[in-house]
C-alpha positions as CSV (number, residue, x, y, z in Angstrom):
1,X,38.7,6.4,-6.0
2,X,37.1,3.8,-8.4
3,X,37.2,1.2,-5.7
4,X,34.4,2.9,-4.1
5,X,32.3,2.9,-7.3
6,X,29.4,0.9,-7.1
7,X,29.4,-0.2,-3.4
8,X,28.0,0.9,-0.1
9,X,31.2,2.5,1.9
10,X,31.1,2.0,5.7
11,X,31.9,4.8,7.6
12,X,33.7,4.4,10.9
13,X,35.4,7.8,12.3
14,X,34.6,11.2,12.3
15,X,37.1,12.2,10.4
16,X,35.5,10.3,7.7
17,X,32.7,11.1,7.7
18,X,33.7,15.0,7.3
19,X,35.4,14.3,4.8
20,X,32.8,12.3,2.6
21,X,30.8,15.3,3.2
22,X,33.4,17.7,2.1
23,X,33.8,16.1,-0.9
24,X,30.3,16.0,-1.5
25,X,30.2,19.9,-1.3
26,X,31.5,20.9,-4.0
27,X,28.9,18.6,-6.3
28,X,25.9,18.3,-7.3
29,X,26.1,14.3,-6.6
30,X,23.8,12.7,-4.0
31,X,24.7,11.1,-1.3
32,X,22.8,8.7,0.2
33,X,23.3,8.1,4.3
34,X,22.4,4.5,6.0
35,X,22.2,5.0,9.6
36,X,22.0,1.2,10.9
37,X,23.0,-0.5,14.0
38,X,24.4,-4.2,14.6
39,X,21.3,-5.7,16.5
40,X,18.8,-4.1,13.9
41,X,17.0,-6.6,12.5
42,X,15.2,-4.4,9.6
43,X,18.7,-2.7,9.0
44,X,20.0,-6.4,8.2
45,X,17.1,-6.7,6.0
46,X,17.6,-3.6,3.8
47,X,21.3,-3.4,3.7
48,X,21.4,-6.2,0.7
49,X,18.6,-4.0,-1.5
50,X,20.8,-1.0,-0.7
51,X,24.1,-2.8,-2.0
52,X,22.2,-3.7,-5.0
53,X,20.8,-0.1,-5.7
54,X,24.3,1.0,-5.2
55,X,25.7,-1.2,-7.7
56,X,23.4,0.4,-10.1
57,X,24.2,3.8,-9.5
58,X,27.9,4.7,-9.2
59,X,27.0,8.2,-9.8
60,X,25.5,8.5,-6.4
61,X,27.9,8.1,-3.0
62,X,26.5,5.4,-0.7
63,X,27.6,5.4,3.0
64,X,26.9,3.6,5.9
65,X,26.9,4.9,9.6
66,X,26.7,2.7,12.7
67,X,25.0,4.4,15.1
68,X,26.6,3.1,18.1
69,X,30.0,3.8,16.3
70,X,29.4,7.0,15.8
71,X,26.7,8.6,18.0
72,X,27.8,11.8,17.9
73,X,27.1,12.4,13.5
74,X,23.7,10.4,14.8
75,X,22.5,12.7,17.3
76,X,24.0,16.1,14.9
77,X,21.6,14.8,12.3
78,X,18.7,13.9,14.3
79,X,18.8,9.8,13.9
80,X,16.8,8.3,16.2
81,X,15.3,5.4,14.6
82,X,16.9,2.9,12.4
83,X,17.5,2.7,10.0
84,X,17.4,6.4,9.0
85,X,18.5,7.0,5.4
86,X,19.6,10.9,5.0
87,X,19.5,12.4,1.3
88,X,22.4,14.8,1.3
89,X,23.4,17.5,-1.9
90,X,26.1,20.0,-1.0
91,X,26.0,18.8,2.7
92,X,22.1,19.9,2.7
93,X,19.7,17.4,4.0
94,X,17.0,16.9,0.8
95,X,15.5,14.3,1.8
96,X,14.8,11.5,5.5
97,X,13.4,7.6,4.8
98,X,12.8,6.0,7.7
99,X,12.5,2.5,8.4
100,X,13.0,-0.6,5.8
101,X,10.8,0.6,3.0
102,X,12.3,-0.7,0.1
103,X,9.9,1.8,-2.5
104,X,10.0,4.5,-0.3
105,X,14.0,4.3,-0.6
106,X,14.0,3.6,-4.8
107,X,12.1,6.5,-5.3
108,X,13.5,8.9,-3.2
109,X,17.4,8.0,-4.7
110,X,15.4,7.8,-8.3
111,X,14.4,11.1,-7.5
112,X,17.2,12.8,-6.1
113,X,19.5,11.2,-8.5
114,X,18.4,12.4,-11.3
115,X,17.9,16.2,-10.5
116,X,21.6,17.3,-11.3
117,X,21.1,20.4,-12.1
């Protein structure tokens, strides 16, 4: 699983999505969750800075959901604006950015990062 070190994986099926989260279960590691959409202008603005924090942080899982792909993991977490970044640790929700706020987004994977506990 090195490959996906280091890099923002896109997430295109249920099935896959399950099972990012499965495997996220039974860790303590962070994942963070883009939910973006293709005619999102904002979304095409943060994706780069995401990709970069990513690189930084192999230690934490970045995914990224296309809302129009899959509508139904949307809609079961409550995405209704994008881009919606969703904090997950052990498939628990810990912590919701919304919009393209760069700081907003450092400081809550800085936070959430760090507290393995």
């Amino acid at each position: 699983m090195a490959a996906e070190e280091g890099q923002v994986i896109g997430v295109h099926t249920v099935e896959a999505w399950k099972e990012h989260l499965e495997k996220g279960n039974g860790s303590k590691k962070l994942i963070v969750v883009d939910f973006t959409a293709s005619w999102c202008g904002p979304c095409r603005f943060i994706a780069p800075i995401l990709a970069e924090i990513a690189k930084k942080l192999p230690n934490v899982t970045f995914l990224k959901v296309d809302v129009d792909e899959l509508k139904t993991v949307a809609e079961e977490w409550a995405v209704d604006a994008m881009p919606t970044f969703l904090f997950l640790k052990e498939g628990k929700l810990v912590d919701k950015v919304v919009g393209a706020q760069k700081e907003q987004l450092q400081a809550a994977i800085t936070k959430h990062a760090t507290t393995d506990a």
